[in-house]
C-alpha positions in Angstrom: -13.1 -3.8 -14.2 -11.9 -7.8 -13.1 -8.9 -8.9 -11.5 -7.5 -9.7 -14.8 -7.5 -6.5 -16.4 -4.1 -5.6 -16.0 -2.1 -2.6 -15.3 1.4 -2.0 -15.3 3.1 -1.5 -12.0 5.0 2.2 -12.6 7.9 2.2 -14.6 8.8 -0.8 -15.6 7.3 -3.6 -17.7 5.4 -5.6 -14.7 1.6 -6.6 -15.3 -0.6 -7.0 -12.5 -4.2 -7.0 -10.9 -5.7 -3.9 -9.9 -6.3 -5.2 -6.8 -3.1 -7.4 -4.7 -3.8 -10.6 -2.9 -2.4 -9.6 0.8 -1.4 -12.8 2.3 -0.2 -11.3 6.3 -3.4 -13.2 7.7 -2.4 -16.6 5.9 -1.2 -19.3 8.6 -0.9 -19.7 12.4 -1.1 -16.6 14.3 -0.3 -16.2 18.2 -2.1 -13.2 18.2 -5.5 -14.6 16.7 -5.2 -12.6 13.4 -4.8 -15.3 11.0 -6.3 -17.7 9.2 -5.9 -22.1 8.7 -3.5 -23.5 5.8 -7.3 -24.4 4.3 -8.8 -21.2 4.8 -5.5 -19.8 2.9 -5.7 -21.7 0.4 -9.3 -21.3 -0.4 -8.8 -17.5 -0.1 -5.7 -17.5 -3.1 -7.5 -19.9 -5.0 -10.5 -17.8 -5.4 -8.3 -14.8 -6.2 -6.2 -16.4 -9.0 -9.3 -18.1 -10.4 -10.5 -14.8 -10.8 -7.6 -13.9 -12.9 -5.6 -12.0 -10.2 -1.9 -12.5 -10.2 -0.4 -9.7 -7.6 0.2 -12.2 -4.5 1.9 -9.5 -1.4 3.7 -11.3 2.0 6.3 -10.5 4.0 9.3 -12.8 5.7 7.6 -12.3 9.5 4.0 -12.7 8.4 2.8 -15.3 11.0 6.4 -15.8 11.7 7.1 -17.1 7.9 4.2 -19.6 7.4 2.8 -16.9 5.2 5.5 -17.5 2.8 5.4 -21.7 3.1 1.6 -21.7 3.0 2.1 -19.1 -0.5 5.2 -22.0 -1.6 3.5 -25.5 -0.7 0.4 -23.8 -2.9 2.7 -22.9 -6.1 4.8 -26.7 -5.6 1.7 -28.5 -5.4 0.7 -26.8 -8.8 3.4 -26.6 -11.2 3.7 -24.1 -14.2 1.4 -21.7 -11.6 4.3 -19.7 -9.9 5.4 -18.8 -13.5 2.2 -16.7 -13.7 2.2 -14.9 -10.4 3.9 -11.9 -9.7 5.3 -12.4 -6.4 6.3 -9.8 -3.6 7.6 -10.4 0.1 9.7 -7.8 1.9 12.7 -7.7 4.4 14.0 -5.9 7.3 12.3 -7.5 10.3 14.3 -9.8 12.2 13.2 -13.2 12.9 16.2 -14.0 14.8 16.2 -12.4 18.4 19.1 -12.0 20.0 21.2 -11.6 16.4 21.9 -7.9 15.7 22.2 -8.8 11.9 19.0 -10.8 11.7 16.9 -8.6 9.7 17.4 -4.8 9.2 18.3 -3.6 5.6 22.3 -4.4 5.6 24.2 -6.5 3.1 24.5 -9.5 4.3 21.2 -9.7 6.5 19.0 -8.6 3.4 21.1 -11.4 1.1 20.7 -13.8 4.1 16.5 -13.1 4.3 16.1 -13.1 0.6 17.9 -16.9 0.8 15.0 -17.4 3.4 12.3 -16.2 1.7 13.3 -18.3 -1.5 13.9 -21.4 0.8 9.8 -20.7 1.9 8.1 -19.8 -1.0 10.5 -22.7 -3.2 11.3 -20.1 -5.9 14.5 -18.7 -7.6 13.1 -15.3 -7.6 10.9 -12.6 -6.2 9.0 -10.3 -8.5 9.2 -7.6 -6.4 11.1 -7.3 -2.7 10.1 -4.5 -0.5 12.3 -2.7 1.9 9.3 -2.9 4.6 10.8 -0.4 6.9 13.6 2.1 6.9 16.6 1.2 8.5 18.3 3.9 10.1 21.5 2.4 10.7 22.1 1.4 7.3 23.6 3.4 4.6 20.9 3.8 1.7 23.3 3.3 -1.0 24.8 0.1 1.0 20.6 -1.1 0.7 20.0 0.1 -3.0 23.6 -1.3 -4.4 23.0 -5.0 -2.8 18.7 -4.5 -4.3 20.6 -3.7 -7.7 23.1 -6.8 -7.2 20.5 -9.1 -6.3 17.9 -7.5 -9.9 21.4 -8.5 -11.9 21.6 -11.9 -10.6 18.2 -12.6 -11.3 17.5 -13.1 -7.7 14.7 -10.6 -7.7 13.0 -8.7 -10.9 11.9 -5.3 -9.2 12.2 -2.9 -6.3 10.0 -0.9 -3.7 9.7 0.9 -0.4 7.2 0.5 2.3 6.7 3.0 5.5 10.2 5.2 4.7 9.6 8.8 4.9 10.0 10.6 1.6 13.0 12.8 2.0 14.5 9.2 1.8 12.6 7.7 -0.3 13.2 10.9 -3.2 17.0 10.4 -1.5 16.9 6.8 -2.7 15.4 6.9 -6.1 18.0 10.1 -7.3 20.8 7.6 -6.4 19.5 4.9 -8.4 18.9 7.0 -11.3 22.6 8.9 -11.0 24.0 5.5 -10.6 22.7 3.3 -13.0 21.3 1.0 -10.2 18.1 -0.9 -10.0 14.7 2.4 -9.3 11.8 1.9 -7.3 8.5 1.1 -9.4 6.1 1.0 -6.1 5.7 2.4 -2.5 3.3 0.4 -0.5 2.2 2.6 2.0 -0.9 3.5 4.5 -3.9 4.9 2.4 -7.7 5.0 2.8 -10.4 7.1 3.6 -9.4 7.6 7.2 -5.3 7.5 6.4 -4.2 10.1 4.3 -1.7 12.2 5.3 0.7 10.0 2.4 -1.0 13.0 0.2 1.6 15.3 1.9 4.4 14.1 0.4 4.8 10.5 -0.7 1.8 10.3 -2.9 3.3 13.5 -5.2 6.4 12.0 -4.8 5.3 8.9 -6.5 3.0 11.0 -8.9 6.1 12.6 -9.9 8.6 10.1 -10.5 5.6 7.2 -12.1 6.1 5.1 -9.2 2.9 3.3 -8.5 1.2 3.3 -4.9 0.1 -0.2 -3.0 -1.9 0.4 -0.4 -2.0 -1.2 2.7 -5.3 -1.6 5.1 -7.0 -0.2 2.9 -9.8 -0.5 4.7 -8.4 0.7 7.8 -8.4 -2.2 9.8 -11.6 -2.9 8.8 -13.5 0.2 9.8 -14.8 1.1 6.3 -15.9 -2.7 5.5 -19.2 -1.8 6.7 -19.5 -4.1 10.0 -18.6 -0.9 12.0 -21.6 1.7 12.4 -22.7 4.4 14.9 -24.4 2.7 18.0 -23.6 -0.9 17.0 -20.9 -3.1 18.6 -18.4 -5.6 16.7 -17.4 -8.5 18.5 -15.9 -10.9 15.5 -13.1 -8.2 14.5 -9.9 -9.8 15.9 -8.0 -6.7 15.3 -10.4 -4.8 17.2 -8.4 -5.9 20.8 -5.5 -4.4 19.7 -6.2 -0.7 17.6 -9.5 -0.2 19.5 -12.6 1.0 17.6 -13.2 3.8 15.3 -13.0 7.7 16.4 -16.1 10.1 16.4 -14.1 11.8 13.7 -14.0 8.1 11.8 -17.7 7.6 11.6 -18.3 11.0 10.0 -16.5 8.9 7.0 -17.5 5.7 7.9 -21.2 6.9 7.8 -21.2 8.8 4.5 -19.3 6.1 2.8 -22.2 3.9 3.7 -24.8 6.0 2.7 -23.3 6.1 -0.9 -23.3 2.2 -0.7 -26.7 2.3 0.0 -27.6 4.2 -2.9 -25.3 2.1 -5.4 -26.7 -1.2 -3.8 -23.0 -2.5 -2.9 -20.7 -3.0 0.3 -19.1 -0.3 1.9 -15.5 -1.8 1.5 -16.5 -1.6 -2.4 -16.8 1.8 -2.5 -13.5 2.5 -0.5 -11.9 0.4 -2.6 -13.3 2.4 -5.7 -12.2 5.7 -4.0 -8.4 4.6 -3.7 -8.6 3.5 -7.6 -9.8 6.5 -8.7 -7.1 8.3 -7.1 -4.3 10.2 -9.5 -1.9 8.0 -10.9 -1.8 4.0 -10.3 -3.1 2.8 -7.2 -3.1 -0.9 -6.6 -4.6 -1.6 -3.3 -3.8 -4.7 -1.0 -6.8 -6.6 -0.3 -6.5 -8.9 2.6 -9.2 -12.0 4.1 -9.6 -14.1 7.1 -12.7 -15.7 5.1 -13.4 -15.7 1.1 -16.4 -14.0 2.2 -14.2 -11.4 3.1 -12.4 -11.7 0.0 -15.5 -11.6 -2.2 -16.6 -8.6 -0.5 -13.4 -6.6 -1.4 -13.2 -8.0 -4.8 -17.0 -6.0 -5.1 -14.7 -2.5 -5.6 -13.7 -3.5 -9.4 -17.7 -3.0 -10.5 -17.9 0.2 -8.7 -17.2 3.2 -10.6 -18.3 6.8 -7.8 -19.8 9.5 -10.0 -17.6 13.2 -9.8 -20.0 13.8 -6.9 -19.8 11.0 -5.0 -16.1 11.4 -4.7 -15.7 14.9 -4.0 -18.4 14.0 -1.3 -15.9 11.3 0.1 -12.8 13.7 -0.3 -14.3 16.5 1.7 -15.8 14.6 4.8 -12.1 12.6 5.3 -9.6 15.6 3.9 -6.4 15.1 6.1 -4.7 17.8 8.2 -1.2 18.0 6.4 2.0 18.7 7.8 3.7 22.0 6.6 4.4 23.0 4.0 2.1 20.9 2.7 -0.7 23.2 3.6 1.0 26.2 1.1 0.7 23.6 -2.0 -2.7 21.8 -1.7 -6.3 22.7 -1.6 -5.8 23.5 1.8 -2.8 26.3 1.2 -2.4 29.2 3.1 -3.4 32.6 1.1 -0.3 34.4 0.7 -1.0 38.1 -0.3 1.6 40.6 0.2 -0.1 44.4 0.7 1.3 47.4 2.3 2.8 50.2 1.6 6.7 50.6 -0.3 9.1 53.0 1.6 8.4 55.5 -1.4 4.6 56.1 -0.2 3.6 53.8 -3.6 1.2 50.6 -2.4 2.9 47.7 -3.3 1.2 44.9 -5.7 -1.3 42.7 -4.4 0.0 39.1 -5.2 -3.1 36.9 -6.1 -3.5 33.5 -4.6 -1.3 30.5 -6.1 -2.6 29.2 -8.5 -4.6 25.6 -7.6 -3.4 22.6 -9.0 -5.7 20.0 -11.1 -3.8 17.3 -10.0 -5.8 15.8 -7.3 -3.4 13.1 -4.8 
């Protein structure tokens, strides 16, 4: 597989890369996560010369030089934006101090969509992400100004990222009753060492043919292959602020390297490969401080795991679920009813539920 061999982004009519351009780490960062305007630069252009076309920010990414680094790029080359699918998302507030500076109200997502535009020199977004849920915002008052903005051409498509999915299936039942503007894509945590989304947001995007984007995909760069047992990493920048991997991380970490080893490629390759061959579409975020980085990632398209190697990678990092999640799953509960009826007859032994074939 290559970056330009498209696939469409749930339901709707939107083409894009199996693998999205991440662009948080582009630009200045105070706290030493990002990367130089050239560095940037180098890092999209070796991702759309590759064919890729799925470029992911966010309004507060290094305080919105993300977004100008992403819009100097497209002005400086014209006809280029037209062929880029372009996502950013709202809801953080970039104005402290202002109660309706970010969030996921009327008039402050209208306001950061103005902003974003103003950045990236565009008319429209591709796709804009609600990045967080807003609790003290009416969903429909979110969806009905999403569906306003898709009808004045302001922004093609919508998605959540990081809302729970009682909301999330809340949200997309509106739309649909309403005639307003569905979700096509949840971007959400997934690798091998995050995946508790297979509780409930994974089937709910399954069920409805909304497409998942993963974010740190590589979980924080544990599964790139820099972090093994009895070795230190002292160039992760990250590594300050989420600490290093668990006991419980290297178990994974070690037997996704060992199946590297034996297909000759990286160990962020064949995480990457994992999360594609997941059920339904999968399109995960790749993100670089270097194009070495980049490169690196970019090595998961040529890797295809055999049956074995994935059920080996599914049962060493199989999540604990919440309830009832447990009851549905591979890891259910038995439920047998035996005993004895009031009459003195035994009562019918239920057999075990059925297991699905749908694998999350």
């Amino acid at each position: 597989m290559a970056l330009d061999q498209y696939v469409t982004l749930g339901r709707s009519g939107l083409r894009v890369s199996p693998f999205a351009l991440g662009a948080m780490t582009f630009g200045d960062d105070p706290g030493g996560a990002g990367c130089s305007v050239a560095e940037s630069e180098k890092i999209l252009a070796t991702y759309l010369e590759q064919g890729g076309n799925f470029v992911d920010t966010a309004n507060f990414y290094t305080n919105g030089h993300s977004e100008k680094i992403l819009g100097d790029y497209f002005a400086a080359r014209p006809g280029l934006r037209d062929r880029v699918v372009l996502a950013s998302k709202f809801f953080g507030n970039m104005f402290p101090g202002d109660p309706n500076g970010g969030g996921a109200g009327r008039g402050s997502i209208i306001a950061q969509l103005d902003e974003s535009l103003r950045r990236l020199q565009t008319d429209h977004l591709d796709l804009y992400w609600l990045h967080n849920w807003d609790r003290h915002t009416p969903i429909e008052e979110t969806l009905r100004t999403l569906d306003d903005l898709v009808r004045a051409g302001k922004i093609r498509h919508v998605g959540f990222s990081n809302t729970p999915a009682w909301l999330t299936a809340q949200a997309q039942t509106m739309a649909q009753l309403k005639g307003w503007t569905p979700l096509i894509a949840l971007q959400v945590e997934y690798s091998l060492l995050a995946r508790t989304v297979e509780g409930e947001l994974a089937p709910l995007a399954l069920d409805q043919g909304m497409a998942l984007v993963p974010w740190s995909p590589l979980k924080n760069g544990f599964l790139s292959g820099k972090y093994r047992r009895g070795t230190s990493v002292t160039d992760s920048a990250r590594t300050a602020f989420v600490g290093g991997p668990t006991e419980a991380d290297y178990e994974v970490i070690e037997a996704v390297a060992t199946i590297a080893e034996s297909l000759g490629t990286t160990a962020a390759a064949v995480s990457l490969a994992w999360l594609r061959a997941r059920a339904g579409t999968v399109v995960p975020i790749v993100g670089a401080r270097r194009v070495a980085h980049l490169e690196s990632n970019l090595a998961g398209l040529s890797v295809t795991l055999t049956p074995d190697q994935l059920r080996t990678l599914d049962e060493i990092s199989a999540p604990t679920l919440n309830y009832p999640a447990p009851m549905h799953g591979a890891q259910r509960a038995m439920l047998q009813f035996a005993g004895t009826t009031v009459d003195g007859e035994e009562s019918a032994v239920y057999p075990p539920l059925v297991q699905s074939s749908v694998r999350y």
